[in-house]
N, C-alpha and C positions, 0 to 999 in steps of 0.2 A: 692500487693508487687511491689515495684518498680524494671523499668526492666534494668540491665544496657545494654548499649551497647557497645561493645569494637569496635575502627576502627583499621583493619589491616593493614600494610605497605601498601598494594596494592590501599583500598581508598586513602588514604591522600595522594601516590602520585597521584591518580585520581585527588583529590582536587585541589592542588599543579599546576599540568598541568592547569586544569581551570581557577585558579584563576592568572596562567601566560599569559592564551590566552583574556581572558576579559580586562587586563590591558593594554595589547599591543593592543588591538582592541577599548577600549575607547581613549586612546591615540591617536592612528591610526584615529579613523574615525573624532575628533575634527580640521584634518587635512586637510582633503578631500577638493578641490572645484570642480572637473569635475564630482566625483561620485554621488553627491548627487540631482542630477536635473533629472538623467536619469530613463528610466522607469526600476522599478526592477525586475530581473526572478531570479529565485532562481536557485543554482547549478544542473546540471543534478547527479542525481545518477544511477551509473550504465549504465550509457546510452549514452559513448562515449564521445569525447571530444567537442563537439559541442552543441552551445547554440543557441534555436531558438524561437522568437516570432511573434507575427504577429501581423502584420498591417491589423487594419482594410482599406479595400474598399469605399471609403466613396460614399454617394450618391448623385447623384444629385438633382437641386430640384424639389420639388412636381410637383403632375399632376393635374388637372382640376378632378374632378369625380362627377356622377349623384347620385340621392339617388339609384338608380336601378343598378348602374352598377361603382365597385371599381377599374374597369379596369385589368391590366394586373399583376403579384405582381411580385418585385422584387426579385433577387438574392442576397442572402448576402454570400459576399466571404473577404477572407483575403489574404492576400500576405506574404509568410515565410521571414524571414528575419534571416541567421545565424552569427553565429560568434564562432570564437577557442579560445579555453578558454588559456590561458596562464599560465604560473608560475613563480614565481617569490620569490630569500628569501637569506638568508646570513648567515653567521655562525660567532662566533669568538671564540678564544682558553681563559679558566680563567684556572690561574694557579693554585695549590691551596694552594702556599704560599702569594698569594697577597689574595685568599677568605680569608684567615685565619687572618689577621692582617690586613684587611679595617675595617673601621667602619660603615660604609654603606655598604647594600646588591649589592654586586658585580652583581647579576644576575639580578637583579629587574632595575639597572641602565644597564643595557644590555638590558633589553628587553626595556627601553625606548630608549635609543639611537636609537635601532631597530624600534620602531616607528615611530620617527618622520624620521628616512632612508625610510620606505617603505613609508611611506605619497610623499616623493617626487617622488620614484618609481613608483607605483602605481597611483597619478596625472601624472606623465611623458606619460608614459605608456596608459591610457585612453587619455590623449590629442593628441597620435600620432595615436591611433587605427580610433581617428572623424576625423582625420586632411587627411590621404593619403591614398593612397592606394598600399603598398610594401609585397611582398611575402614574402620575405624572413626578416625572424624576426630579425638578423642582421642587415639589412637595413632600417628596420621598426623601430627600438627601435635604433640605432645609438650603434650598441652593437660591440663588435669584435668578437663575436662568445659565443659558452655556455663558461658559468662562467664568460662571458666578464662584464662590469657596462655598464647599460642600460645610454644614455643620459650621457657622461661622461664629453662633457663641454657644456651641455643643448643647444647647436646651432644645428639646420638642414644644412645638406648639399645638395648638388646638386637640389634647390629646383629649379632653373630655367629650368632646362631639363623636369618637368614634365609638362604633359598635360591634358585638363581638366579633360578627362575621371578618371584621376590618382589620382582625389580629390574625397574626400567622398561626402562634399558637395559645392555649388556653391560660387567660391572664387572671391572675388571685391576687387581692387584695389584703396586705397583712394583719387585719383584724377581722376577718371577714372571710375562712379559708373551708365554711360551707358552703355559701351559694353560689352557684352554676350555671351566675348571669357575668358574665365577664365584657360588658359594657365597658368603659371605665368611667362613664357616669356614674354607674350602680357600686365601682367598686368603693371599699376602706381601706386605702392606706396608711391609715393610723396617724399620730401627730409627735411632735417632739420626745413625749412619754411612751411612745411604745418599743419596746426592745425587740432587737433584732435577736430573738433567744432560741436556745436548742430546739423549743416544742414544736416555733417556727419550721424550723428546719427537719426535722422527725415528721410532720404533718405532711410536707411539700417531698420528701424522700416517696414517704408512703400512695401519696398519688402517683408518681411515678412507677412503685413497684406494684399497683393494682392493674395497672394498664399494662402490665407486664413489658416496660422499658427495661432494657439490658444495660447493666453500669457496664465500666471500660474493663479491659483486661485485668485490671490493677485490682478491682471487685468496686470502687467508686465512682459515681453518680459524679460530676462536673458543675461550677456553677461561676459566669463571670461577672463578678459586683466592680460598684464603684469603691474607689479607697474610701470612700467616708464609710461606708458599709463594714470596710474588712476593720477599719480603726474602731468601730462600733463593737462588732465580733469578738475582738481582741479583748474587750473590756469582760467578756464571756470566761470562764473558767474551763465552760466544755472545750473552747476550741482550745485546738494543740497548732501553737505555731511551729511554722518551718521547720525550724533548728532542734526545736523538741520535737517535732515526728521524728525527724531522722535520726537524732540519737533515739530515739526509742525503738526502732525499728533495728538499728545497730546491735544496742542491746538486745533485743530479741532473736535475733536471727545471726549476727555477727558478722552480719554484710551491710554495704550501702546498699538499698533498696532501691530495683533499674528505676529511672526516669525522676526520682523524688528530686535530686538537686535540679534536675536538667530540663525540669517541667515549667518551661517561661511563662511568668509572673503568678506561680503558686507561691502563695502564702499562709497555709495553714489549712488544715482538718478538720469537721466539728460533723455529726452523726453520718456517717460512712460519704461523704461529701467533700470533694477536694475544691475549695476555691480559690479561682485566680482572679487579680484585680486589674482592672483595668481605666483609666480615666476618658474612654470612649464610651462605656455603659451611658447606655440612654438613663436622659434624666430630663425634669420641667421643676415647675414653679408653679403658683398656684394663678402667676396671673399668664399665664402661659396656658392653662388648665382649658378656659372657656367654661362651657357647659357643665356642670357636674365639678369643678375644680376641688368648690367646697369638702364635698365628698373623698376629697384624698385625704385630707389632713392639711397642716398650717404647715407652709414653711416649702422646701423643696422635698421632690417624690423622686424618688431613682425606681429605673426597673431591675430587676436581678433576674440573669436565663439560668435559670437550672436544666440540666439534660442527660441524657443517658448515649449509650451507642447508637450511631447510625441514626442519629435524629436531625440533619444535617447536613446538608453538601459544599462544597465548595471547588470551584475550578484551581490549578498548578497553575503557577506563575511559569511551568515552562513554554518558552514562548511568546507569554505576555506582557512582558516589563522588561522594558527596555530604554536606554538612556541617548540621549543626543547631544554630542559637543560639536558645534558649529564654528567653522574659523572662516573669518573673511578674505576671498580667493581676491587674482588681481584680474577678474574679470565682474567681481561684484559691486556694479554700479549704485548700491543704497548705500555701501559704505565705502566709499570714492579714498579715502586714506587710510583704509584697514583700521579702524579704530576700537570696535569693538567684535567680539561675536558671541555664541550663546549659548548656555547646557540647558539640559532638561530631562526629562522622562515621562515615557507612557504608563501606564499597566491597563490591562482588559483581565477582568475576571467576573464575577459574580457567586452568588449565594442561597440555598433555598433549603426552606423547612421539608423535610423527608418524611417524616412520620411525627404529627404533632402528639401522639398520645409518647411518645419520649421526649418530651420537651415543657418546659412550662418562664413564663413570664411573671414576679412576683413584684408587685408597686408597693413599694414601704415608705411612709412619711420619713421627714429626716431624726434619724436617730438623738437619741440621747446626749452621744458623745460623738462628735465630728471634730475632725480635726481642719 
């Protein structure tokens, strides 16, 4: 005999909740560019608000050894590396004379709205967590305090007061990619006239491969600029857009090459360097600078993270990001005629530099050609 099953109120909003938090989170994560290169740890449960991984010790290289005698044996040790998790997430009021008379789902267009918000949140947010080093999460996120908007006209301020120490990782100035004071009062980011050009890039690879950073599986080093940066690039001969790697790669090999189409927001190739753009890359101004401003260059300075493997962590959204549709009950005495109720979403994650000698920070005055 066949069995039926009944679902009670209680699954189907179980359902219901699910089928809100995968939508905003496929949405969400097709947005991502800082999230998706870092090594991932999954959220702590229960176990406090701090997230820790480690780095390996690496070794150096071998010894001479007898058949008789393997010598001394090494120690294998790791180095903790933590970081505070964050939260982050929004709400908005649906009335329920506008749910009742749209023709589209009022709430489903909410939680995407909410999506593509925290995609910039959340990018914002992981690029300032690689980028500095500020205590106070206000001053960290460019916020006014809780409930403030994180990043609210995407510029850094007082970037020229800080000092190296105050950088996550090791920051170069684009005219200026010998000295080995990465202040950013001391640094030159160059001015309207300096190109964003391959030698650039060939320089900033090379430091990388001395500190013996590992590119990704693909054999390429990663680097996430602002669009004005890639529209610059672009004007470069070296670089091989999009559409030309992968046909070239086609032609060489006679395959689509794994990951090339499906690598969110790669735009192109230029000395074994794949970069993706993004319009959360930190960036200021000069009267945003302070101290040292002058020393950048005229005009706007964007940072650009260059990085190799495991230079990077970041916590799984599983478990963190989750969404809230509220509907007004007949015991909810604030809203006495059911008139409105409310979505929203959370996320808790965070982000932290792993090994700075695979990573670098590069400040370029604004280019030639911006679009």
């Amino acid at each position: 005999m066949a069995t039926l099953t009944v679902q009670t109120s209680t699954s189907l909003t179980s359902m219901v909740v699910n089928y809100y938090d995968r939508r905003m989170l496929e949405r969400l994560t097709a947005q991502l560019m800082f999230k998706q290169f870092g090594v991932p740890k999954e959220l702590p449960k229960n176990e406090g608000t701090s997230v820790i991984w480690h780095r390996w010790n690496l070794f150096s290289k071998g010894k001479l050894i007898t058949e008789s005698g393997a010598g001394q044996s090494r120690g294998i040790s790791a180095t903790k590396v933590s970081a505070t998790l964050l939260m982050v997430g929004d709400h908005a009021t649906i009335t329920t004379y506008i749910d009742m008379v749209a023709i589209n789902s009022i709430v489903e267009g909410a939680i995407d709205l909410f999506a593509d918000s925290a995609a910039l949140t959340i990018d914002w947010c992981i690029g300032r967590m690689l980028l500095w080093r500020k205590t106070a999460n206000s001053a960290r996120f460019e916020a006014a305090g809780f409930s403030g908007s994180v990043g609210g006209t995407n510029i850094l301020s007082a970037i020229g007061t800080l000092s190296a120490a105050q950088f996550q990782a090791p920051l170069w100035g684009v005219d200026d990619l010998t000295t080995r004071n990465h202040a950013a009062s001391a640094l030159n980011g160059g001015n309207s006239g300096t190109s964003f050009s391959p030698n650039i890039i060939r320089s900033l690879v090379l430091k990388l491969k001395v500190k013996n950073a590992l590119p990704f599986e693909d054999g390429y080093f990663k680097a996430i600029v602002h669009p004005d940066l890639v529209n610059a690039l672009r004007s470069s001969s070296a670089f091989i857009d999009l559409n030309k790697y992968v046909d070239n790669m086609i032609f060489a090999k006679g395959v689509l090459p794994t990951g090339s189409i499906t690598e969110r927001g790669l735009v192109g190739v230029m000395e074994k360097v794949k970069f993706y753009e993004s319009t959360e890359a930190p960036m200021c101004t000069a009267t945003n600078g302070a101290t040292g401003a002058s020393a950048h260059g005229n005009g706007r300075y964007y940072f650009s993270f260059f990085f190799g493997k495991n230079s990077y962590g970041v916590t799984d959204f599983d478990g963190g990001l989750h969404t809230y549709v509220k509907t007004p009950g007949p015991n909810t005495v604030s809203v006495p005629l059911n008139q409105y109720g409310t979505v929203g979403y959370k996320a808790i994650f965070t982000s932290q530099v792993l090994n700075p000698s695979a990573c670098l920070w590069l400040l370029t005055g604004k280019p030639l050609v911006v679009g």
